[in-house]
PALO-165537 format. One record per atom (N, C-alpha, C): x, y, z. Coordinates in steps of 0.05 Angstrom, whole numbers, padded with zeros to 5 digits, always signed. Example, Ala and Ser with C-alpha at 12.3 -4.5 7.8 and 13.67 -1.06 7.14 Angstrom:
BEGIN
+00264-00114+00156;+00246-00090+00156;+00264-00066+00156;+00257-00045+00142;+00273-00021+00143;+00258+00001+00157;
***
This chain:
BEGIN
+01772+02000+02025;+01761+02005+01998;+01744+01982+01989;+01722+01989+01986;+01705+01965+01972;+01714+01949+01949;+01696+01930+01936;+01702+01921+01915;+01692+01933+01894;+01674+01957+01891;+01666+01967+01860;+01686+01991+01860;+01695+02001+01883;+01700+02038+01886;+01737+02018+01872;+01754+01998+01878;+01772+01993+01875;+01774+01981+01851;+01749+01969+01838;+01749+01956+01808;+01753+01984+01790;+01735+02012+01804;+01731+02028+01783;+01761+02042+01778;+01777+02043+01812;+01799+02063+01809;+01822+02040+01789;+01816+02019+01787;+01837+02005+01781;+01837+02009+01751;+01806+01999+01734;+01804+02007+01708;+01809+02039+01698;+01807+02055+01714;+01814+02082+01708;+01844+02092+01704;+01856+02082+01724;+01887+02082+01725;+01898+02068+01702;+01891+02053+01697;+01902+02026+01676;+01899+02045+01656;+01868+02055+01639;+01864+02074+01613;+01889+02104+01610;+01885+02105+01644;+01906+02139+01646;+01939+02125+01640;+01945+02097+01653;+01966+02097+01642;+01980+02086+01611;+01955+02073+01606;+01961+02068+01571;+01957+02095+01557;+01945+02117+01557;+01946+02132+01539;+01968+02159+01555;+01981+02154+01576;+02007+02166+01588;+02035+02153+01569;+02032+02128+01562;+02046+02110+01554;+02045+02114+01526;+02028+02118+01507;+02019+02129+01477;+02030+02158+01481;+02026+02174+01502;+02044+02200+01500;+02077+02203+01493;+02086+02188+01513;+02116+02186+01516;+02119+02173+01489;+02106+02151+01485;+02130+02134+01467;+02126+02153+01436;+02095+02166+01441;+02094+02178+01408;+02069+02153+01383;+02073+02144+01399;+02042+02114+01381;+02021+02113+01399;+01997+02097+01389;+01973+02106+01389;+01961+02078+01392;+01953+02066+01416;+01947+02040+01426;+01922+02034+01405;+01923+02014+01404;+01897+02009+01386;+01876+02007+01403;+01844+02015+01394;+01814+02017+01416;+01817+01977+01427;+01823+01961+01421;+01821+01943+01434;+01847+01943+01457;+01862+01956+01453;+01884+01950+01476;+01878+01961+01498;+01867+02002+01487;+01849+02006+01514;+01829+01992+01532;+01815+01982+01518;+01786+01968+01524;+01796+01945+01544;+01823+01927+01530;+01834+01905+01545;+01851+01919+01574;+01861+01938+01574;+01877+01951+01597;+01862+01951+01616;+01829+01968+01602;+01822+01975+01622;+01801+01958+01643;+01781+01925+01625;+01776+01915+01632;+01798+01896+01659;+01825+01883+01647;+01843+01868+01663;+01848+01890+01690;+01858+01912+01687;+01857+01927+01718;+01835+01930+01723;+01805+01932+01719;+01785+01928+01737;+01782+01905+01750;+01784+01885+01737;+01786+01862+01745;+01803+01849+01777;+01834+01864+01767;+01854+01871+01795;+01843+01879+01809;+01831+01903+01801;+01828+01910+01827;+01810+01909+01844;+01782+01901+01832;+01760+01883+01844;+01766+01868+01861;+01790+01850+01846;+01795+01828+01868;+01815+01825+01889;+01829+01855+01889;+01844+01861+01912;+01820+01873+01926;+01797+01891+01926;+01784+01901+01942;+01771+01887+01953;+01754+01862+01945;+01737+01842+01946;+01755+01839+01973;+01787+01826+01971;+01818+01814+01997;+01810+01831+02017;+01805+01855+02015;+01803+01875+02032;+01794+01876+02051;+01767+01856+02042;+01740+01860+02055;+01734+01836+02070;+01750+01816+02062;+01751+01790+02073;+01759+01796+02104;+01740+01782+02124;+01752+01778+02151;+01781+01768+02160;+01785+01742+02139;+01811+01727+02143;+01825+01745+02144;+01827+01752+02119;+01846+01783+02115;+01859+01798+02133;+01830+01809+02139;+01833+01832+02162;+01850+01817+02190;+01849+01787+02195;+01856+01774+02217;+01888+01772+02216;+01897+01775+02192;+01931+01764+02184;+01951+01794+02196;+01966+01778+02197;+01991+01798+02209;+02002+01812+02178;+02013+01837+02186;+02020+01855+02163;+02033+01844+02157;+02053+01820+02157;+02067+01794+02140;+02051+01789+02115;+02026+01770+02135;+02013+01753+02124;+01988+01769+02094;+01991+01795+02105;+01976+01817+02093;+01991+01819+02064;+02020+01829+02067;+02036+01839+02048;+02042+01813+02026;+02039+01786+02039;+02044+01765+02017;+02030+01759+02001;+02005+01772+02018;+01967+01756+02005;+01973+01773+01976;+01980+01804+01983;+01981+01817+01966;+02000+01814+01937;+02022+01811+01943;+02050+01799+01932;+02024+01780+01910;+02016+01752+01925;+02007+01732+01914;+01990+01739+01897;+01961+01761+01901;+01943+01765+01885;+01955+01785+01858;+01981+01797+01862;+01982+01816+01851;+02005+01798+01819;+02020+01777+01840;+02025+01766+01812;+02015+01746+01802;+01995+01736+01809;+01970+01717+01792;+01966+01731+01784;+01948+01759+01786;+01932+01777+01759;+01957+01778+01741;+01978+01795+01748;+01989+01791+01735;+02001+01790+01709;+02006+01757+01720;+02014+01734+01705;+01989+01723+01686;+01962+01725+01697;+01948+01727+01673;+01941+01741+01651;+01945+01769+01658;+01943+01795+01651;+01961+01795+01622;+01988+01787+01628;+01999+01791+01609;+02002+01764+01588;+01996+01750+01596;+01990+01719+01578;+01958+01722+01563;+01947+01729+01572;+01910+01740+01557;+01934+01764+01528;+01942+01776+01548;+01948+01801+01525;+01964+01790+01497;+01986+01774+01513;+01997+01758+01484;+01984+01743+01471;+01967+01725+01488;+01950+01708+01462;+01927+01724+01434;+01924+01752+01453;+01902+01766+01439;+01917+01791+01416;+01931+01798+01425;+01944+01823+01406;+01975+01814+01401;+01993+01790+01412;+02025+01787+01402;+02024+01769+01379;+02032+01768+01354;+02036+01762+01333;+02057+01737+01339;+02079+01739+01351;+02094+01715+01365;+02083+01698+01377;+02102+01679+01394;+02087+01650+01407;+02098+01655+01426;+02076+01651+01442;+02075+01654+01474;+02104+01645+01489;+02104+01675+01506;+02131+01682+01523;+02123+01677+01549;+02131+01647+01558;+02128+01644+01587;+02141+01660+01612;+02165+01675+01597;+02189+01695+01615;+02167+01718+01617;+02161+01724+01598;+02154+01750+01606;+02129+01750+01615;+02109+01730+01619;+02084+01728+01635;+02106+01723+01664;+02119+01717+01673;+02124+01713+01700;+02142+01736+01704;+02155+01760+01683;+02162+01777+01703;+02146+01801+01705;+02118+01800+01683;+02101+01818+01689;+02084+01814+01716;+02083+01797+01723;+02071+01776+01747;+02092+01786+01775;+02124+01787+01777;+02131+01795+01790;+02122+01827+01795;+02123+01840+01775;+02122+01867+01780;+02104+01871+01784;+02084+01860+01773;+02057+01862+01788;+02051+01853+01824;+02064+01843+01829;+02068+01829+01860;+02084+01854+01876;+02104+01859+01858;+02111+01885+01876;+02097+01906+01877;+02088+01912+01856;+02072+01945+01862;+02043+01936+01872;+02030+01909+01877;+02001+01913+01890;+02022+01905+01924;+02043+01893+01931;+02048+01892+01964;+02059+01928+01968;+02067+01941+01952;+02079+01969+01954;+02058+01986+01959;+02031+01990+01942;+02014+02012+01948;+02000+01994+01966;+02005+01969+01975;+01983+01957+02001;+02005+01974+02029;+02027+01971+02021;+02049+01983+02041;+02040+02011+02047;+02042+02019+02036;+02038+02055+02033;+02013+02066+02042;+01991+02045+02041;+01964+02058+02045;+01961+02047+02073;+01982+02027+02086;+01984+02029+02110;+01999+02046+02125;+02018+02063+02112;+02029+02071+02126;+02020+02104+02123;+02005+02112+02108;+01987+02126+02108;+01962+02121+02135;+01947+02103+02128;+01930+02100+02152;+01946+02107+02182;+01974+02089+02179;+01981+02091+02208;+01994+02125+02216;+02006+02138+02202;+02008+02166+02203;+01979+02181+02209;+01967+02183+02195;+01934+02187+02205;+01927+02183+02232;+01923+02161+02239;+01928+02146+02270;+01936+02165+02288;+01963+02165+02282;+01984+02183+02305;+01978+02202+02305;+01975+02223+02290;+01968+02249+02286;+01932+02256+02300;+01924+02236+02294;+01894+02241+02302;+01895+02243+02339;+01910+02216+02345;+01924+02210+02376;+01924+02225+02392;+01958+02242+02374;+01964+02268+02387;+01944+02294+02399;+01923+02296+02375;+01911+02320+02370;+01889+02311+02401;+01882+02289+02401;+01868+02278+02416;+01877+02280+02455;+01904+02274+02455;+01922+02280+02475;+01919+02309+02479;+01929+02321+02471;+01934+02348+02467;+01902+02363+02489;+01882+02354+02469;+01854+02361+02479;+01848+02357+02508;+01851+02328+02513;+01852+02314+02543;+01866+02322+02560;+01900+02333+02560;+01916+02351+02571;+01903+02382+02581;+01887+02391+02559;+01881+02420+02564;+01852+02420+02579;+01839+02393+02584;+01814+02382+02596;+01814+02394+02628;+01840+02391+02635;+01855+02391+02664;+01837+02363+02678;+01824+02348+02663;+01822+02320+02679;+01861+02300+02694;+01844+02289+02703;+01868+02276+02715;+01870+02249+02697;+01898+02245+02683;+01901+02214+02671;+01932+02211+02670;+01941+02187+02661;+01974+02178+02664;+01987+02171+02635;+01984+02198+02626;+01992+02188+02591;+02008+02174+02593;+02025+02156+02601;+02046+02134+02592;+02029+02106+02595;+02004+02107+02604;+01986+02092+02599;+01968+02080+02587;+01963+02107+02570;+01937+02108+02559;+01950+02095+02532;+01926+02074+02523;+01934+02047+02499;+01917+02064+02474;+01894+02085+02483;+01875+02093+02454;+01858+02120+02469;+01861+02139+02451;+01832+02158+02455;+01817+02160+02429;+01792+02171+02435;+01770+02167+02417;+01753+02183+02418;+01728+02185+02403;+01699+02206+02412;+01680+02190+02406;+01663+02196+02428;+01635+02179+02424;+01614+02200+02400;+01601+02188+02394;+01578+02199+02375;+01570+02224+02387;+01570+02230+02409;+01550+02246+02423;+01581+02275+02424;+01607+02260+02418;+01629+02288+02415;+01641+02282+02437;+01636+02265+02465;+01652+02260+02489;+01683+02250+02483;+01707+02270+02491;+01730+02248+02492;+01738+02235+02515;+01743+02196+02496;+01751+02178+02521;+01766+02166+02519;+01786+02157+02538;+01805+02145+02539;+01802+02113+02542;+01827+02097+02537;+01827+02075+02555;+01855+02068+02562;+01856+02066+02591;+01883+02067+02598;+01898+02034+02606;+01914+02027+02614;+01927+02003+02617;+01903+01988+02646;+01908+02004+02661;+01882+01999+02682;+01898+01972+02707;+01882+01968+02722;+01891+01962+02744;+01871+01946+02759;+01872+01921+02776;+01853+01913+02785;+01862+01912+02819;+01841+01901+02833;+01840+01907+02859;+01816+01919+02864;+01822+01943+02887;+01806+01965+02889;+01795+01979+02875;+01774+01992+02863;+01763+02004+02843;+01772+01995+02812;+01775+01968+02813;+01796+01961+02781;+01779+01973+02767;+01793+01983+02743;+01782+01999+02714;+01810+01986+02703;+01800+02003+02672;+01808+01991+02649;+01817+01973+02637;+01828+01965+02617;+01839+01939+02607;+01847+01914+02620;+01856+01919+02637;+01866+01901+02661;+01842+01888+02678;+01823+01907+02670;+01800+01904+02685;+01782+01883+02670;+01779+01902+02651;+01766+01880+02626;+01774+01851+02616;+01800+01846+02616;+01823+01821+02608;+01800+01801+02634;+01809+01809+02660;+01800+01791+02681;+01777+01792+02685;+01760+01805+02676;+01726+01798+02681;+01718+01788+02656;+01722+01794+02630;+01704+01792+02612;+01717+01789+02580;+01739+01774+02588;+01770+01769+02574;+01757+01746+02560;+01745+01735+02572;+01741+01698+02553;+01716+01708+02542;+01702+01728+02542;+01681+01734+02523;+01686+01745+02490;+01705+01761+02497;+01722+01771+02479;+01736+01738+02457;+01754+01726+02478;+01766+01705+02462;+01747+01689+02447;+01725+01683+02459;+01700+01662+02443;+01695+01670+02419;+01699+01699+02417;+01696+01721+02386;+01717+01714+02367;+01741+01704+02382;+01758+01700+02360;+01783+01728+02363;+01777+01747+02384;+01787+01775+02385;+01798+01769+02411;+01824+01777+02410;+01844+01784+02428;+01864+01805+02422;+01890+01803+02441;+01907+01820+02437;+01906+01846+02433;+01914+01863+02414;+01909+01896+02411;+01884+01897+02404;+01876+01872+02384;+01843+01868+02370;+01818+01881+02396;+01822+01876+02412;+01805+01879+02432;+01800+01912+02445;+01823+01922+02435;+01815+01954+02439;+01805+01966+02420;+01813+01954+02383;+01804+01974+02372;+01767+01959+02375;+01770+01937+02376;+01742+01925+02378;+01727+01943+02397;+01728+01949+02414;+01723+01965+02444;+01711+01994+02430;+01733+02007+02409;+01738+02039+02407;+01706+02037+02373;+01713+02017+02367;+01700+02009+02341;+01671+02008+02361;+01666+01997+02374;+01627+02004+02391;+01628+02028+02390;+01640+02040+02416;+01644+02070+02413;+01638+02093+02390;+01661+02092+02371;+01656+02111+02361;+01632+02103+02341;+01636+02076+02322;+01615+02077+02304;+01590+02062+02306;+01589+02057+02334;+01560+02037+02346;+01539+02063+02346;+01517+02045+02353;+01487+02070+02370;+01473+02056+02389;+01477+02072+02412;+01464+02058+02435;+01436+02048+02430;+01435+02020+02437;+01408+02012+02439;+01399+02009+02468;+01407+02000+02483;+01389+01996+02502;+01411+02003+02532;+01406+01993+02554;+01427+02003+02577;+01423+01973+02597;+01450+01970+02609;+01454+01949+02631;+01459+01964+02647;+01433+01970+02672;+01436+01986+02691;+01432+02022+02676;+01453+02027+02689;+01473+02056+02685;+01489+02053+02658;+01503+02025+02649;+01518+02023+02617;+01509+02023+02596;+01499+02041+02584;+01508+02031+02555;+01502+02012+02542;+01488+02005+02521;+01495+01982+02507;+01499+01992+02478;+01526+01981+02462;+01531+01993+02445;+01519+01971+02414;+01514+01977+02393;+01500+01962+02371;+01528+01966+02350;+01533+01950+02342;+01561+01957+02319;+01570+01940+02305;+01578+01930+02277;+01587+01919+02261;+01614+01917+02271;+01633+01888+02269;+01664+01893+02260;+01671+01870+02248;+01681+01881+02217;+01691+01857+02205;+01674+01835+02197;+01648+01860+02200;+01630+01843+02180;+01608+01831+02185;+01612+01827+02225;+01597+01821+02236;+01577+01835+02261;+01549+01827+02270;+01540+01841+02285;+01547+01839+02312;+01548+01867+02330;+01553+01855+02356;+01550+01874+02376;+01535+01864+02402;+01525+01883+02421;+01544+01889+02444;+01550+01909+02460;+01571+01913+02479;+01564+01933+02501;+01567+01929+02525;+01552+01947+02546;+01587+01962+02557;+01592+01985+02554;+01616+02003+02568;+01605+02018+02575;+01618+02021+02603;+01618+02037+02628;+01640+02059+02624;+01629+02088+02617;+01657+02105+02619;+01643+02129+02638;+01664+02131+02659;+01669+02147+02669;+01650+02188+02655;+01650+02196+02676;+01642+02226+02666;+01666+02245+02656;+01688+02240+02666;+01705+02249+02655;+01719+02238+02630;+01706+02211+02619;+01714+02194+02598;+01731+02178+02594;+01742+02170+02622;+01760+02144+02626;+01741+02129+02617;+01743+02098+02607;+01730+02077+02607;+01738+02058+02618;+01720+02055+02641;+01723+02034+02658;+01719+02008+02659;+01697+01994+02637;+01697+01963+02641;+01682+01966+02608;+01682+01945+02606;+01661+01932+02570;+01658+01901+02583;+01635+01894+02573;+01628+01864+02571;+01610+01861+02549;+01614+01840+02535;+01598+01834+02513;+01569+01825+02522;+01547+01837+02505;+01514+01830+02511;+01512+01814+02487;+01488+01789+02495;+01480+01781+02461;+01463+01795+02452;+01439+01788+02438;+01428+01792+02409;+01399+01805+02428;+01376+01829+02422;+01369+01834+02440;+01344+01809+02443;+01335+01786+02432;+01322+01771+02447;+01347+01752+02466;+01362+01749+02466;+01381+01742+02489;+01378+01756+02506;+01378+01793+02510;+01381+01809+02536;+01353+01797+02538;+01329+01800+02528;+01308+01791+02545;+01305+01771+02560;+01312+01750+02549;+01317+01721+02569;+01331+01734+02591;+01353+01744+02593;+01380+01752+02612;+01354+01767+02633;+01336+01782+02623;+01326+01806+02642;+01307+01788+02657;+01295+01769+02637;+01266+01757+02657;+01296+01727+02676;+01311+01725+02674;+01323+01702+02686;+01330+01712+02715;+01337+01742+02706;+01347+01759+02731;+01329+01762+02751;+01299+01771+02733;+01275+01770+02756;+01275+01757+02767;+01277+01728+02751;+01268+01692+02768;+01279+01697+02793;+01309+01704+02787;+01326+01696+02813;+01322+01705+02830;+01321+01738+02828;+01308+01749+02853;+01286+01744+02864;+01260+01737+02849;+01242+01737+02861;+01246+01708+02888;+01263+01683+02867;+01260+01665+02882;+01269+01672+02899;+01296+01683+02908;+01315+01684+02933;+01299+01700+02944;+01279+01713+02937;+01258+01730+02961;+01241+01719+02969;+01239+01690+02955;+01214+01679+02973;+01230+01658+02989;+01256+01657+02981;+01279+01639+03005;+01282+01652+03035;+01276+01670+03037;+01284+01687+03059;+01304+01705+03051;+01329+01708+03023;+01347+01723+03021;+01340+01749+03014;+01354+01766+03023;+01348+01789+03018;+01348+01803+02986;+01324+01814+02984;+01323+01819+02947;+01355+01832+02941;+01363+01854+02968;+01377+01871+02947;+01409+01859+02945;+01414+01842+02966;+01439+01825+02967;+01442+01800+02938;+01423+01793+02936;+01412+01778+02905;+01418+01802+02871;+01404+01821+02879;+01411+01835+02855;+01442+01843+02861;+01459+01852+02881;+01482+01850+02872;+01501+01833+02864;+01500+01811+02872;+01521+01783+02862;+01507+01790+02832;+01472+01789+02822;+01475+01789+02797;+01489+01804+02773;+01478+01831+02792;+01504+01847+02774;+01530+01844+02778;+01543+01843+02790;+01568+01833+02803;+01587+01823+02764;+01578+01805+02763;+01585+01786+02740;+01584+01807+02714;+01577+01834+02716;+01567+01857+02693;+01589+01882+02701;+01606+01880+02720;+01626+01899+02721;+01650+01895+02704;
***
């Protein structure tokens, strides 16, 4: 959720629940209390959506996620309701009750941060399944107790990526980890990060250009730009990814590749034994 679409739902909710609140009790908020409700929850929620959008963010463990939340939710708060007493309470300022509006505010922004994950992750599974299900009735050959993600490319292809295996014909993950594993880490992306990173080219990239026969995928993640060449299979296994840079980088890469060959052809080596070691390093 962005930061305007989350300022707007926040000030909206805030107005629906003060005049929900004027229903029940039977009184009639005064036009500045609306005005104040509904500015202070835009405000929240701006600046939970703004959290949202932050990379760091996105980097923290659902711990580190749920406390950020907790934390932003009882700062607002705790301001929220200290603005309100200095502006409309006739009394002198209640430091108790700015800190337990501040708690409750900490709980219900880590609760609907809870929920809208666990929403997302129900979504997930169900999408999975439906996805499984498809690939099963494909009559392709695969080892579902393997498979880590399926997906669809732009073009409607479904593809897998399975745990994978190296050696002889290595494919997947396994494959990727040991060829092109420290490309990945230099990003800052590891662990599970590295599949949805993988599935994130895929589905929401657009091919720009091709390495060889691969692919090269164009795609945002987390904010940032980034190019990626995957090799999948016709049946939609995916067999290898390696990160490409920026496309005046592939050009350097393409005229360096010439150099080499040409030189090793004027060494006596054979051109086409030269172009494979080069690619070699692209599987």
């Amino acid at each position: 959720m962005g930061l305007g679409t989350a300022a707007l739902v926040g000030g909206l909710a805030a107005v629906g629940v003060c005049a929900l609140g004027d229903i029940l009790s039977g009184e009639v908020s005064s036009l500045g209390e609306y005005i104040f409700s509904g500015i202070s929850a835009t405000i929240t929620g701006g600046a939970l959506g703004h959290i949202f959008s932050l990379n760091w963010f996105k980097n923290l463990s659902l711990l580190g996620k749920v406390g950020t939340m907790a934390s932003v939710g009882f700062g607002t708060g705790f301001l929220d309701n200290t603005a309100y007493q200095l502006v409309f309470s006739d009394d002198s300022y209640d430091v108790g009750a700015a800190f337990v509006a501040g708690g409750i505010s900490a709980i219900f922004s880590a609760g609907f941060f809870l929920a809208g994950e666990g929403v997302k992750s129900l979504v997930y599974s169900i999408r999975q399944r439906i996805l499984l299900s498809e690939l099963s009735r494909s009559g392709e050959k695969y080892s579902e107790e393997l498979i880590l993600r399926l997906g669809r490319t732009a073009s409607g292809q479904l593809v897998w990526l399975e745990q994978g295996h190296l050696g002889d014909r290595a494919a997947g993950l396994a494959h990727i980890l040991d060829r092109h594993g420290k490309e990945f880490t230099k990003l800052g992306i590891s662990g599970s990060k590295i599949i949805d990173f993988i599935f994130t080219a895929i589905e929401q990239g657009t091919v720009v250009s091709k390495q060889n026969t691969r692919p090269i995928y164009k795609f945002i993640y987390n904010g940032s730009v980034y190019q990626m060449a995957i090799q999948i299979s016709s049946n939609g296994y995916i067999v290898s990814a390696n990160m490409r840079s920026t496309v005046e980088g592939m050009v350097i890469s393409q005229v360096s590749n010439i150099y080499e060959i040409v030189s090793s052809a004027l060494s006596g080596i054979a051109i086409e034994e030269t172009a494979k070691n080069i690619d070699k390093g692209n599987e």
